[in-house]
Phi, psi and omega in degrees: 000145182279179183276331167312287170318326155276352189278327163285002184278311205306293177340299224307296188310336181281325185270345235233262175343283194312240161042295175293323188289323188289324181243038168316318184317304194262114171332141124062011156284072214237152145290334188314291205290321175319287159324316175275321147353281192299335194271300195303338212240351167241345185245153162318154160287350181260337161301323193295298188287350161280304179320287176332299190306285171320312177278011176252316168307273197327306186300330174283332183289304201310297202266000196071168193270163150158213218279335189278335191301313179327287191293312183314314181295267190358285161348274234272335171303314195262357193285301180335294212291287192308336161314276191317309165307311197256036171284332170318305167301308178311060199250014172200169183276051148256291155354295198289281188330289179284000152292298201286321190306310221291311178330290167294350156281341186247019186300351200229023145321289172291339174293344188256017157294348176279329189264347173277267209000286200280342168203187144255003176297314181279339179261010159272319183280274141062285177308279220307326209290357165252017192297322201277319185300319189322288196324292179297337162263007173245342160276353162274331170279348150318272167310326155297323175293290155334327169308280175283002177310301237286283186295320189298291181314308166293328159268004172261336168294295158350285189292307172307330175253352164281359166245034185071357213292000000 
């Protein structure tokens, strides 16, 4: 990998974080999954997967370790991968959009698997009781994927091909 390549994962990975941090206020409102969306379907997978990778370490140094870290790495990790298989397809924001939706309702699957463990009453209850937040993140991921699909996807091709990447 180049030095170049990193400098820009690093860059990437930094604008990813700040973004996420800047928009803490609003419940379950985010830039992450758009952006690592938009990054996997124009960069290498192994760029897609160091970005990540830096922003779930930085979001665990920020927020701590603990029974939720597992699934997190997991979420952003399967997310990369399922990007990266269906980018070919993803060829317009409406595909993307409704892909970014699927994310965000089902982003809170794998935490409830410690709460199925001990019952499945308790990992049902788990769901409902974040079903509303579920919502607000998979129409924020939505809505967004519409906005910026468009303008993103054409400057992240842009950038990939003016440094080579």
């Amino acid at each position: 990998m180049k030095i170049r390549n990193l400098v820009i994962d690093a860059l990437l990975a930094a604008t990813i974080i700040v973004l996420k941090e800047a928009l803490t206020f609003l419940p379950n409102i985010e830039v992450v999954t758009l952006l690592i969306m938009i990054i996997t379907m124009t960069f290498n997978l192994s760029d897609a997967l160091l970005i990540t990778l830096v922003y779930v370490i930085t979001e665990t140094i920020l927020y701590g370790f603990g029974i939720h870290t597992i699934p997190y790495i997991f979420v952003w990790f399967l997310i990369v991968f399922i990007t990266y298989v269906l980018r070919k397809s993803i060829n317009n924001y409406i595909k993307a959009s409704i892909l970014s939706f699927m994310f965000g309702l089902l982003f809170d699957l794998p935490f409830s698997i410690p709460f199925f463990i001990l019952s499945v009453n308790t990992g049902i209850s788990y769901l409902l009781n974040g079903a509303v937040f579920s919502v607000v993140h998979a129409l924020g991921n939505f809505i967004l994927m519409v906005l910026l699909y468009d303008v993103l996807i054409k400057k992240f091709k842009e950038l990939h091909a003016r440094y080579r990447l």
